[in-house]
PASEBA-1860 file (N, C-alpha, C; in nm, 3 decimals):
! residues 290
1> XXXXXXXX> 10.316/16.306/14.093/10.406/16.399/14.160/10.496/16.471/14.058 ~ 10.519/16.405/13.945/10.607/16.474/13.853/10.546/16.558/13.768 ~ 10.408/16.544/13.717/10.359/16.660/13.643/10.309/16.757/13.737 ~ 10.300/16.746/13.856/10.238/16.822/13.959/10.349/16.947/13.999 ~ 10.478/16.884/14.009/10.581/16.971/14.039/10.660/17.014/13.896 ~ 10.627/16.957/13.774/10.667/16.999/13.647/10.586/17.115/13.601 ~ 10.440/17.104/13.646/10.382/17.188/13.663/10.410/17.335/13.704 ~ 10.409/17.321/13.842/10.472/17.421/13.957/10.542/17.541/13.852
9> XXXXXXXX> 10.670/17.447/13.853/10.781/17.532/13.793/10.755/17.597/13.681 ~ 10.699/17.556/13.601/10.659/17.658/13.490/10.595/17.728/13.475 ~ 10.487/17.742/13.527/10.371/17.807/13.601/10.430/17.960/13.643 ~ 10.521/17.948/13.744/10.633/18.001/13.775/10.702/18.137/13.694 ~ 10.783/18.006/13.635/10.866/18.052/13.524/10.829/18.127/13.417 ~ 10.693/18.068/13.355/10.670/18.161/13.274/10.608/18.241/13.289 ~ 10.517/18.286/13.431/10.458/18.433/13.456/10.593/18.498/13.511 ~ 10.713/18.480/13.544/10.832/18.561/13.583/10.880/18.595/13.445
17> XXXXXXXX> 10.893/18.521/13.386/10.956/18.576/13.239/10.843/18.676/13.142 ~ 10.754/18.612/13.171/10.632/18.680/13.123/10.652/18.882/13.117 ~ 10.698/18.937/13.246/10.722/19.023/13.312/10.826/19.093/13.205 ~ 10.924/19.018/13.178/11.051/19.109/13.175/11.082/19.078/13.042 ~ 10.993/18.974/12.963/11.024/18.954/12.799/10.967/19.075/12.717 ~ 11.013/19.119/12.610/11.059/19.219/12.533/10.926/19.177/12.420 ~ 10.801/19.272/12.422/10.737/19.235/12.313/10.692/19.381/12.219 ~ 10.768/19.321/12.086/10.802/19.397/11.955/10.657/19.408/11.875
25> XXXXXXXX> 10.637/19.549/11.883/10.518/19.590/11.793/10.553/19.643/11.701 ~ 10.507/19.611/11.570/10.520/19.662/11.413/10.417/19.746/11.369 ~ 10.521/19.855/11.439/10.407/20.003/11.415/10.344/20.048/11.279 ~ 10.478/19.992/11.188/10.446/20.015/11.073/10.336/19.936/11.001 ~ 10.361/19.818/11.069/10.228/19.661/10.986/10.068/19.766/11.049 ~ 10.074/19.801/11.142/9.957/19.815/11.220/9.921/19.938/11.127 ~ 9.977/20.034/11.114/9.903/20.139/11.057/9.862/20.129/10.899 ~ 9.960/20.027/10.827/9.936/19.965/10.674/9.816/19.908/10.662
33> XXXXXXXX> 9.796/19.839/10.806/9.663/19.768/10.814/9.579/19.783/10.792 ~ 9.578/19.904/10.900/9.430/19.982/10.913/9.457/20.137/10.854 ~ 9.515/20.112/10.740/9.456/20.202/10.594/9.519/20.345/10.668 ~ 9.640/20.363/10.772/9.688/20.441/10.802/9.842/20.522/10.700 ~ 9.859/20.645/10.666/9.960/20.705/10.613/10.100/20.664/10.691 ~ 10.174/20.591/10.585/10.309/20.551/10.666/10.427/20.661/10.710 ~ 10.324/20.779/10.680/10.438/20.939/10.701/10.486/20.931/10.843 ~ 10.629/20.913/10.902/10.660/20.978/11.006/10.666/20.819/11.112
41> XXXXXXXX> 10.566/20.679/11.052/10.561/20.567/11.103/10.730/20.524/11.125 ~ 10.772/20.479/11.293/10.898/20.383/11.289/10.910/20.255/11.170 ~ 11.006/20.269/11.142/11.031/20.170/11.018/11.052/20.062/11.103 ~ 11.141/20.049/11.208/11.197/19.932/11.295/11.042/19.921/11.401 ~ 11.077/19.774/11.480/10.974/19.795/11.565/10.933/19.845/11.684 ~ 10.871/19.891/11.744/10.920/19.886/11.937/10.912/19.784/12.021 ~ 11.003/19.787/12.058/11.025/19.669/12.199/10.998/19.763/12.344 ~ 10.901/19.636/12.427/10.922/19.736/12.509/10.829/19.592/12.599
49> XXXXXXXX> 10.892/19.575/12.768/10.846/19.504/12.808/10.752/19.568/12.914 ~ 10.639/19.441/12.924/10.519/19.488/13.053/10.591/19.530/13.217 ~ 10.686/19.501/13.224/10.715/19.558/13.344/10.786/19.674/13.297 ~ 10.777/19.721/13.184/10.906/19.842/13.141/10.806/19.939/13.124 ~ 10.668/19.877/13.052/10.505/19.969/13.100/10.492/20.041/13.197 ~ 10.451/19.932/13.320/10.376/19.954/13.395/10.487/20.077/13.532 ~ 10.592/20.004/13.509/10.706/20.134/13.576/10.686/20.278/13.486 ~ 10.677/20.267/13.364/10.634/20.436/13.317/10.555/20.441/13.351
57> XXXXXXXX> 10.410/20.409/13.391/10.263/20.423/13.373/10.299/20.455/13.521 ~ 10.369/20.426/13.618/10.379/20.436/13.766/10.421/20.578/13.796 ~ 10.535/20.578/13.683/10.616/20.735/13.703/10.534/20.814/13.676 ~ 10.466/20.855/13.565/10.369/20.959/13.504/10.264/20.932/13.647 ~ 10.212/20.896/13.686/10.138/20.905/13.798/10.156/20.961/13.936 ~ 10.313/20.903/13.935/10.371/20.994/14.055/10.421/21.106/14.018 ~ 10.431/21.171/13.923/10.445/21.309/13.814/10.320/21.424/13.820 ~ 10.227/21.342/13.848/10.121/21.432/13.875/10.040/21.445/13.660
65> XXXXXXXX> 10.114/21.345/13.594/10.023/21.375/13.434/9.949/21.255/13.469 ~ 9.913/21.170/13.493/9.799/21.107/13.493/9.875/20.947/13.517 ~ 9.791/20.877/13.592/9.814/20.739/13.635/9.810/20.652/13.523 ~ 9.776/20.496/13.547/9.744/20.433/13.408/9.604/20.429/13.401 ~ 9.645/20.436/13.264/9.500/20.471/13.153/9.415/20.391/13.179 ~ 9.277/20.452/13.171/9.146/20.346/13.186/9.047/20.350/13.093 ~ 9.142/20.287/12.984/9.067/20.297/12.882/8.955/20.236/12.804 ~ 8.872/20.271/12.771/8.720/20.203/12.692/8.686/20.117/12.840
73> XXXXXXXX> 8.662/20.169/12.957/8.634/20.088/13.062/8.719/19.961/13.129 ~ 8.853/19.993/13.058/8.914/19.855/13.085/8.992/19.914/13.237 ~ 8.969/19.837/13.362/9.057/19.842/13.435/9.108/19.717/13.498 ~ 9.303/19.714/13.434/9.366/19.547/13.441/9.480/19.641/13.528 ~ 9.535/19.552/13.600/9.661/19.564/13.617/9.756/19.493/13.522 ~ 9.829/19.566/13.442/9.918/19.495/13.343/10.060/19.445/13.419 ~ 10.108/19.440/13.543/10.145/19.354/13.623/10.124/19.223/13.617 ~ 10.009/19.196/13.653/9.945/19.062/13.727/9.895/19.016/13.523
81> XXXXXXXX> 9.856/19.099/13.421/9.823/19.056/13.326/9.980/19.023/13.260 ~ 10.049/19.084/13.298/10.213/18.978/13.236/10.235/18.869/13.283 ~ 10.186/18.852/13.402/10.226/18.767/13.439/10.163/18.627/13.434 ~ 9.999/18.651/13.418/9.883/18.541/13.374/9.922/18.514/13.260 ~ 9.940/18.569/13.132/9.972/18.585/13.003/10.134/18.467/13.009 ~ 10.164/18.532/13.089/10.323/18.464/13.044/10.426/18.490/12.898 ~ 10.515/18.400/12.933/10.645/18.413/12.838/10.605/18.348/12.686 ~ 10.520/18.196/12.680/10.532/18.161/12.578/10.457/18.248/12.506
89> XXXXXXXX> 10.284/18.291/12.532/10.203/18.371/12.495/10.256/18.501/12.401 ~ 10.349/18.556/12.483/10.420/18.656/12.442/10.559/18.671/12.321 ~ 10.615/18.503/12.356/10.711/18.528/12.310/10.699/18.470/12.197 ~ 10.610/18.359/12.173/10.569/18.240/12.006/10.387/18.346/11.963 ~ 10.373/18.423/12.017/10.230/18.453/11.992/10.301/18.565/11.857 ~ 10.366/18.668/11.820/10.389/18.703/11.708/10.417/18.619/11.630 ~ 10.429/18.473/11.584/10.460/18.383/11.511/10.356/18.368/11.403 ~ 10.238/18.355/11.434/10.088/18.425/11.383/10.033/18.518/11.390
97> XXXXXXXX> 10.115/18.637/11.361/10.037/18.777/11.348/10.161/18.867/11.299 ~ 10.066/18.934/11.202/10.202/19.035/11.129/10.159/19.162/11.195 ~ 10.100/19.146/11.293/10.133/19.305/11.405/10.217/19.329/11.470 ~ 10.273/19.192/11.559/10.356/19.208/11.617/10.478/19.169/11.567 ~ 10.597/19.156/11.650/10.760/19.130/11.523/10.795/19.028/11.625 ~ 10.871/18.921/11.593/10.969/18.813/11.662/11.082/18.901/11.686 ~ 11.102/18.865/11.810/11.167/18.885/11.928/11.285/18.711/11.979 ~ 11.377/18.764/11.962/11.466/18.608/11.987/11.523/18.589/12.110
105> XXXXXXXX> 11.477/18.722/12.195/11.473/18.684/12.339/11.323/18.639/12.386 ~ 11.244/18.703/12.306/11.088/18.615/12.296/11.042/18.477/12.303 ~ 11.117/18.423/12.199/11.133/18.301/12.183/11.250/18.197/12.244 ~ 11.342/18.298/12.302/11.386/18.152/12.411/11.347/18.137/12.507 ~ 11.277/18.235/12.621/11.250/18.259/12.735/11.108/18.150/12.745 ~ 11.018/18.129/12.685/10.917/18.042/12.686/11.007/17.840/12.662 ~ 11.097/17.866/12.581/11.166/17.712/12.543/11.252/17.691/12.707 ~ 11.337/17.813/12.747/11.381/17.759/12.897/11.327/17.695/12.955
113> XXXXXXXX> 11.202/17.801/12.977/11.085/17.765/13.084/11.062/17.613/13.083 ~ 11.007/17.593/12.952/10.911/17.468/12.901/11.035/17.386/12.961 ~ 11.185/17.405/12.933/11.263/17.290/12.926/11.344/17.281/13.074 ~ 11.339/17.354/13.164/11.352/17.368/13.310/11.216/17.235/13.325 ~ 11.136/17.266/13.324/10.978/17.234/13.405/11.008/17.051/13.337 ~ 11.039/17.090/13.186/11.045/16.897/13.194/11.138/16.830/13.221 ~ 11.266/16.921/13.251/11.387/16.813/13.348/11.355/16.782/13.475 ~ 11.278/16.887/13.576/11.233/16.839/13.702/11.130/16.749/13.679
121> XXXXXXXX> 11.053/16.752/13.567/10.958/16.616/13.557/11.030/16.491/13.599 ~ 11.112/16.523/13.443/11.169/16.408/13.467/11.309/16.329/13.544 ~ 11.339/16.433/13.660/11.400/16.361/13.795/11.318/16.280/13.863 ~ 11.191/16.339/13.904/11.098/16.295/13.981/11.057/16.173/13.907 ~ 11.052/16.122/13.778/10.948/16.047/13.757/11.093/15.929/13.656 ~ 11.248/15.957/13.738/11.333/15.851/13.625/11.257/15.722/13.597 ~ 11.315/15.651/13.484/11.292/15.525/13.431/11.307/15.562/13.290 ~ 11.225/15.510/13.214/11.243/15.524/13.031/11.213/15.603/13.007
129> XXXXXXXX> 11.267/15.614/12.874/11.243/15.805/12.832/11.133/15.833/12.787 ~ 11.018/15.704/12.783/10.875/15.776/12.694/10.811/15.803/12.882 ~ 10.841/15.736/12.940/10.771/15.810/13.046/10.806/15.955/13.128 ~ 10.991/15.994/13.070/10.991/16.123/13.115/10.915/16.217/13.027 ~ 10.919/16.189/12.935/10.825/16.274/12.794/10.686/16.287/12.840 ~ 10.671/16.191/12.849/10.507/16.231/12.930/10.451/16.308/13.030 ~ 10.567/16.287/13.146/10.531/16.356/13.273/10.586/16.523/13.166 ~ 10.711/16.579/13.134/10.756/16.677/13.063/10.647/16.758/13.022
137> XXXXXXXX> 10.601/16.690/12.907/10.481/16.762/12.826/10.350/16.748/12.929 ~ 10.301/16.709/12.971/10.234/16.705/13.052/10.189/16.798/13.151 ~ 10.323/16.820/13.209/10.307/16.952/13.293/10.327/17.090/13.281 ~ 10.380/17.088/13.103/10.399/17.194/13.070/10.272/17.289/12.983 ~ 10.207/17.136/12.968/10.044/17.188/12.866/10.003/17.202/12.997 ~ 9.961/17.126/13.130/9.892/17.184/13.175/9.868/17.300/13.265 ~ 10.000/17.368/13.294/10.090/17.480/13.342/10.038/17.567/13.202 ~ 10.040/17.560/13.090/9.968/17.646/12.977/9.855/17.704/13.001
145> XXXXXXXX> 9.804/17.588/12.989/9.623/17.640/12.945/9.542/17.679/13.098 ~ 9.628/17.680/13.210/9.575/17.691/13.329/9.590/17.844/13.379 ~ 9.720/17.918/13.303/9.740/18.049/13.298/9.631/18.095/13.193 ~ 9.682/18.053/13.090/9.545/18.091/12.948/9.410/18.090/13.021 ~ 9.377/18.003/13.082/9.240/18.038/13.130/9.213/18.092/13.221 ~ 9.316/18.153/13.318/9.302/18.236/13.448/9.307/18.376/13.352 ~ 9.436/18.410/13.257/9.399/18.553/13.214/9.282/18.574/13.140 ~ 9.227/18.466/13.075/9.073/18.475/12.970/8.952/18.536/13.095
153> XXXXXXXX> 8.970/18.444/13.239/8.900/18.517/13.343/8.891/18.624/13.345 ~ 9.044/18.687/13.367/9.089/18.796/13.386/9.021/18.920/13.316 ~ 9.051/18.893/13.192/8.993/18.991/13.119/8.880/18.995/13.077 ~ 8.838/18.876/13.099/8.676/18.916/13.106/8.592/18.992/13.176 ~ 8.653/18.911/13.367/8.585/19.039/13.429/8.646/19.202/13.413 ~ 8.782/19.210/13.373/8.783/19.361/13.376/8.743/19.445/13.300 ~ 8.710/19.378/13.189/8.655/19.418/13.086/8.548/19.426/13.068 ~ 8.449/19.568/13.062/8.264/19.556/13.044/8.255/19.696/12.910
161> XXXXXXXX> 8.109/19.665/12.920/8.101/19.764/12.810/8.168/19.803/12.696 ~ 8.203/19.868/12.656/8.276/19.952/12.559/8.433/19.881/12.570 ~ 8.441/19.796/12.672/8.567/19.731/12.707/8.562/19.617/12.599 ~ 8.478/19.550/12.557/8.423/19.480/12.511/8.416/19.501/12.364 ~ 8.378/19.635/12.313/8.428/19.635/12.147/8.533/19.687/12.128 ~ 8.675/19.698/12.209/8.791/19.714/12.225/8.834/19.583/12.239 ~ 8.781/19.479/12.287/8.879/19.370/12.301/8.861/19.261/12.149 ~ 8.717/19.307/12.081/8.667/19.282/11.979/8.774/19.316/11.826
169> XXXXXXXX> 8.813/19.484/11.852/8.898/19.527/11.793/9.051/19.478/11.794 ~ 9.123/19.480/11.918/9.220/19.390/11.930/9.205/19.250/11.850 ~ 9.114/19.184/11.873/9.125/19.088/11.797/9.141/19.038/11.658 ~ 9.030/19.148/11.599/9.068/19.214/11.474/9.203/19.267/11.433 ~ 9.276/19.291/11.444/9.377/19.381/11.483/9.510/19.266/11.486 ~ 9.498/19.175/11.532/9.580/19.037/11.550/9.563/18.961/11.498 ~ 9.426/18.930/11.442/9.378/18.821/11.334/9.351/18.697/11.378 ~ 9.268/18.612/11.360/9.195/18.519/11.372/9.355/18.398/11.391
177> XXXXXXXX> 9.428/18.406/11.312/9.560/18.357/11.315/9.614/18.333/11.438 ~ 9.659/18.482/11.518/9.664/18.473/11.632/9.620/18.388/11.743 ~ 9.519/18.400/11.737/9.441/18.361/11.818/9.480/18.216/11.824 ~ 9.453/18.112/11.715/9.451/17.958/11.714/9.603/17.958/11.751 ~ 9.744/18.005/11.712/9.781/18.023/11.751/9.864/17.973/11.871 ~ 9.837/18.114/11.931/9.807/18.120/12.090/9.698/18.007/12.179 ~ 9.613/17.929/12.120/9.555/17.846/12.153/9.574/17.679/12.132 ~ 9.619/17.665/12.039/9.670/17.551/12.013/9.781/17.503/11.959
185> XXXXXXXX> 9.841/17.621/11.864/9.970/17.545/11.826/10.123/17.617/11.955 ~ 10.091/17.719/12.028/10.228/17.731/12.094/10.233/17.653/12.222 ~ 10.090/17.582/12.302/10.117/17.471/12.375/10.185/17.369/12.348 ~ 10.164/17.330/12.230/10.204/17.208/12.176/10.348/17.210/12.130 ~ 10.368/17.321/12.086/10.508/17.330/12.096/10.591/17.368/12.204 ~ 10.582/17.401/12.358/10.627/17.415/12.470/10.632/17.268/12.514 ~ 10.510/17.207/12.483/10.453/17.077/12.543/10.603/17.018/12.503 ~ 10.628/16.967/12.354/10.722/16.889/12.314/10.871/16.939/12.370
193> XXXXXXXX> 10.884/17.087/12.407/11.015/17.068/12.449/11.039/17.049/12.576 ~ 10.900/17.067/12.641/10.926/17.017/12.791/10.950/16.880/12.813 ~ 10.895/16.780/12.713/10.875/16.643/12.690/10.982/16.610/12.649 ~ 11.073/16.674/12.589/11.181/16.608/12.558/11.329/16.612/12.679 ~ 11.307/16.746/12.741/11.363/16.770/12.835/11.337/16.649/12.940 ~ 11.235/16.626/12.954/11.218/16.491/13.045/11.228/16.368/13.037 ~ 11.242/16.357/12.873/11.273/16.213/12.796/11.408/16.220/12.853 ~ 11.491/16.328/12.815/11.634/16.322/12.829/11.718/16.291/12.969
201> XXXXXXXX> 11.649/16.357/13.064/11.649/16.359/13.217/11.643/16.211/13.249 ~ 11.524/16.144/13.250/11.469/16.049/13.298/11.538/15.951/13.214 ~ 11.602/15.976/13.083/11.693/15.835/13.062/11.818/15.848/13.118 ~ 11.871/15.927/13.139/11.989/15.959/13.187/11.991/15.926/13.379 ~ 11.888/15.953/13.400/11.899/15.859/13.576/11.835/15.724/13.570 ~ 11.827/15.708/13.473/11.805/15.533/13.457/11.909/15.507/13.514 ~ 11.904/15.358/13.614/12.018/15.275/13.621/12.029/15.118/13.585 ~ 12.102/15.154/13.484/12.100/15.029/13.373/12.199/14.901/13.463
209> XXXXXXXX> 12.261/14.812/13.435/12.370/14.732/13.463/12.456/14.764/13.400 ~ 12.621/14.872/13.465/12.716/14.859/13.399/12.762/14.707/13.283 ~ 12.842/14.761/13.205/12.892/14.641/13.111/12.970/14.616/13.148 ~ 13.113/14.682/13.187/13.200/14.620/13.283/13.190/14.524/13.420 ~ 13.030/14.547/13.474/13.020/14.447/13.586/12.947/14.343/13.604 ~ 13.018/14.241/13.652/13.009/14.090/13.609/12.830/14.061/13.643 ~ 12.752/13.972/13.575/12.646/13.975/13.614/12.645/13.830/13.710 ~ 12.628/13.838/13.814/12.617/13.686/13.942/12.530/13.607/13.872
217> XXXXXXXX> 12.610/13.488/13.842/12.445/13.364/13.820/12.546/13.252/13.896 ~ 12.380/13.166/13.889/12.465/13.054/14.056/12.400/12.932/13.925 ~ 12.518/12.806/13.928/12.466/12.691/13.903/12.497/12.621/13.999 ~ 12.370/12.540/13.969/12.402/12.402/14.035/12.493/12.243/13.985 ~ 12.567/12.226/14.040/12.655/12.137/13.961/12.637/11.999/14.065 ~ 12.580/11.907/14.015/12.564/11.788/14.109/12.714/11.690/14.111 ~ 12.780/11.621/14.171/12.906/11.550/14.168/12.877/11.439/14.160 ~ 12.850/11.317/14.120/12.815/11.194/14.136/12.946/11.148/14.233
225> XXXXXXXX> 12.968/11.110/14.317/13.058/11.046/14.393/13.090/10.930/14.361 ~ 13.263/10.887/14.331/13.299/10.832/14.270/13.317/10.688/14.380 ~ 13.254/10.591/14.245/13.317/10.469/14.340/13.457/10.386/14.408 ~ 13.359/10.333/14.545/13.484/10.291/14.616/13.520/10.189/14.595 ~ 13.660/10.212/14.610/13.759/10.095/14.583/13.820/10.008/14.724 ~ 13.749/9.899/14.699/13.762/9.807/14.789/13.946/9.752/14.793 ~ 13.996/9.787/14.940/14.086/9.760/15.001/14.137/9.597/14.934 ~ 14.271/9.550/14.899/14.321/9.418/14.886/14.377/9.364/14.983
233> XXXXXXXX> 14.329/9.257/15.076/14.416/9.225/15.162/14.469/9.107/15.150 ~ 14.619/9.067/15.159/14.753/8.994/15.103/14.767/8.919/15.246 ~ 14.725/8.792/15.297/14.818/8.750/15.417/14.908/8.774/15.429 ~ 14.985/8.826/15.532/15.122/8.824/15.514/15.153/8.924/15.486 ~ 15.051/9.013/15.450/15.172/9.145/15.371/15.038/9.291/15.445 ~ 15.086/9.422/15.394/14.977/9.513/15.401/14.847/9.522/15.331 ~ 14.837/9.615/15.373/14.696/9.668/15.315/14.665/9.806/15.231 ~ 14.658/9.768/15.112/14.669/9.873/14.985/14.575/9.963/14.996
241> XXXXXXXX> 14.568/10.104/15.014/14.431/10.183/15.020/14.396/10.202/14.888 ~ 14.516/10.171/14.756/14.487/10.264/14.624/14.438/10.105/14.545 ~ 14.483/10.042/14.575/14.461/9.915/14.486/14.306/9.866/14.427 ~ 14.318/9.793/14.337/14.141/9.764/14.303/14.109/9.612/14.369 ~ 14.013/9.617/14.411/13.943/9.452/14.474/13.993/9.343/14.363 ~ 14.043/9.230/14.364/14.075/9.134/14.303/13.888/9.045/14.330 ~ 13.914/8.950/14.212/13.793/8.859/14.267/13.797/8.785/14.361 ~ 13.689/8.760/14.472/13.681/8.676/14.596/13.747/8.546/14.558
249> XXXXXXXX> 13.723/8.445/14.423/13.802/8.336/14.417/13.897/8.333/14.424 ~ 14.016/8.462/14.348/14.157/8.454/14.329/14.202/8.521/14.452 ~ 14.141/8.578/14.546/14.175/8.617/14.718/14.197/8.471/14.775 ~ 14.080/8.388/14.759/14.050/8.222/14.810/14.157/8.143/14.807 ~ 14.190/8.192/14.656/14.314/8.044/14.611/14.440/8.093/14.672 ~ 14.485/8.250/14.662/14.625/8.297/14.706/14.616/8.279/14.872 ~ 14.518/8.262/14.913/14.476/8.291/15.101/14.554/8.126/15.113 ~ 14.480/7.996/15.016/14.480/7.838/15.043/14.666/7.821/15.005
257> XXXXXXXX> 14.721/7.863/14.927/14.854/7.860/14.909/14.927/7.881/14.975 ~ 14.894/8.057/15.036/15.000/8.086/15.104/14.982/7.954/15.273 ~ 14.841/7.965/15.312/14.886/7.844/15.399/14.900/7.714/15.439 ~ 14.890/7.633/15.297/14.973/7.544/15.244/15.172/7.587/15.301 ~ 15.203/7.685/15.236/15.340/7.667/15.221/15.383/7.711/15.369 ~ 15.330/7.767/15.448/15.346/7.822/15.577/15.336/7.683/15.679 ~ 15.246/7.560/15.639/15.213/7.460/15.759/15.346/7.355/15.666 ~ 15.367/7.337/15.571/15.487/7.258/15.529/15.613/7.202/15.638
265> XXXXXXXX> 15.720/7.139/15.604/15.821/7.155/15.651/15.924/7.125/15.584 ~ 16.035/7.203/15.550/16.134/7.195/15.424/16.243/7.125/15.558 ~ 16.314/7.023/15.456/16.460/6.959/15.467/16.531/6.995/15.490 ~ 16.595/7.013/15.595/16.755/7.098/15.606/16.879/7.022/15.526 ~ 16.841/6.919/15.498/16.949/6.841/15.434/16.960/6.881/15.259 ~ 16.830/6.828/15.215/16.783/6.837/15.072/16.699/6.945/14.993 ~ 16.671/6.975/15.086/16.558/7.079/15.059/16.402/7.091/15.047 ~ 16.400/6.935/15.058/16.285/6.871/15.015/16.145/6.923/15.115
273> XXXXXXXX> 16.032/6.950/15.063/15.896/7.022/15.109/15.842/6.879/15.182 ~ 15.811/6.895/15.315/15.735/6.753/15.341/15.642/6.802/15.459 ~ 15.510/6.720/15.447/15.385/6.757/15.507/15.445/6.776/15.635 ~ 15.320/6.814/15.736/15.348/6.838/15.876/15.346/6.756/15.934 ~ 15.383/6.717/16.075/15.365/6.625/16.122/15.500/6.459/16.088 ~ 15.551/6.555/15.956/15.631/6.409/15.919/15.766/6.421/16.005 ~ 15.812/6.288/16.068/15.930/6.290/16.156/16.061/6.299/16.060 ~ 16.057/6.209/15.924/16.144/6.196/15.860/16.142/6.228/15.698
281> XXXXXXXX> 16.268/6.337/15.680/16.225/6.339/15.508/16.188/6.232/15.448 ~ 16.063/6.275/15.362/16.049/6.176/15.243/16.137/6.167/15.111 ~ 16.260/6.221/15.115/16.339/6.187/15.024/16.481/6.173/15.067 ~ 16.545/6.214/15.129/16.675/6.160/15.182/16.688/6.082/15.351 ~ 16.539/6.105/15.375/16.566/5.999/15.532/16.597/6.102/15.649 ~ 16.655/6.219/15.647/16.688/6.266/15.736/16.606/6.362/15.842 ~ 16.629/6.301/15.954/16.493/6.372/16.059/16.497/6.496/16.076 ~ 16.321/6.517/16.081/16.329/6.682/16.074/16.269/6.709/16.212
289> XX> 16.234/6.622/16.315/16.186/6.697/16.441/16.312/6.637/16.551 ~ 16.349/6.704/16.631/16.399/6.590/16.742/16.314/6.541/16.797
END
């Protein structure tokens, strides 16, 4: 979906720009070339765009001097051929050829394009940046060579006969340079800036984990539950919840004491401790029951 609609847009873009970009002929290179007298030749170059053509070629027609030219059998609409052709074609294609002159509205109008087409790549296709680069370039080579080969159609069929050692001449005329060019090295350079446009895009809607926000992790923390402490119980007295268990013997012996001294019977006279049951102290005589 992302080279499909990275596609689209450039496709687009660069047969619209194609239209209205400014391409500079070096009147003077051309006639040096071909063994022409530089008497009276523009020193500077002409600029002059295909829709800036085909509106004169329209006027002179509605003027009544003659429509556009049909020349050596060629009949194109140079409309629809600006627009197959496109911006990069036009605008990196003097880069290899000393016929035509660089143009620096030439050459940005094809880098927009390329770099529009690989930011929508790479919305459509966020995550890491080698995969916006890919979808980027991707849709921008194949948005290239899909115009390149619709106008190669193009001018093939309009072109017959005598059209034919005119397009021979042109070629000549532009140089073998041109040509590769226009064929392989200005894709590749649209390619990369569309690719980077989408590297850039597509890292930038990445969504990473802020650093400021805390990352959740869960442990598990087991408690061993602490042992219980067995209650002390004191005849006679309460019952400690915090206290530690004494040993069962020394519970035994304090339990046998305390009721020892509880079944006793003390002397009111002497003081004297004497078993139960006894009528009379065993040390001063004096009775302890009535």
């Amino acid at each position: 979906m992302a080279i499909l609609l990275g596609f689209i847009v450039f496709f687009v873009l660069n047969g619209i720009f194609g239209l209205f970009i400014p391409v500079c002929v070096d009147i003077g290179g051309i006639a040096t070339a071909m063994g022409m007298p530089a008497m009276g030749v523009p020193v500077q170059p002409v600029c002059i765009s295909i829709i800036e053509v085909s509106s004169a070629l329209n006027s002179l027609g509605g003027m009544g001097i003659g429509g556009p030219p049909n020349m050596a059998g060629m009949n194109m609409d140079l409309m629809l051929l600006g627009i197959l052709v496109g911006s990069a074609a036009l605008g990196l294609g003097p880069l290899f050829t000393s016929a035509l002159a660089v143009n620096i509205v030439g050459v940005l109008l094809p880098i927009i394009a390329a770099l529009i087409a690989g930011v929508i790549a790479g919305v459509i296709s966020r995550g890491a940046a080698s995969r916006g680069f890919v979808s980027g370039f991707s849709s921008v080579i194949v948005g290239y060579y899909i115009a390149l080969v619709i106008v190669a159609l193009y001018v093939f069929l309009a072109v017959g006969g005598a059209g034919q050692a005119s397009g021979v001449d042109l070629l000549n005329l532009l140089g073998v340079g041109w040509l590769l060019g226009v064929v392989l090295i200005t894709p590749i350079i649209v390619g990369i800036i569309g690719g980077m446009g989408g590297a850039l895009m597509s890292a930038i809607l990445a969504s990473p984990i802020p650093a400021s926000q805390p990352v959740a992790t869960t442990t598990n923390i087991i408690q061993a539950p602490a042992p219980a402490s067995a209650p002390v119980i004191i005849q006679g007295g309460g019952t400690s919840a915090t206290g530690t268990a004494q040993p069962a013997q020394a519970q035994t012996t304090t339990a046998t004491t305390t009721a020892q001294q509880v079944s006793q019977i003390k002397c009111p006279a002497c003081g004297t401790l004497n078993d139960s049951g006894t009528t009379f102290c065993q040390s001063c005589g004096t009775r302890l029951r009535s």
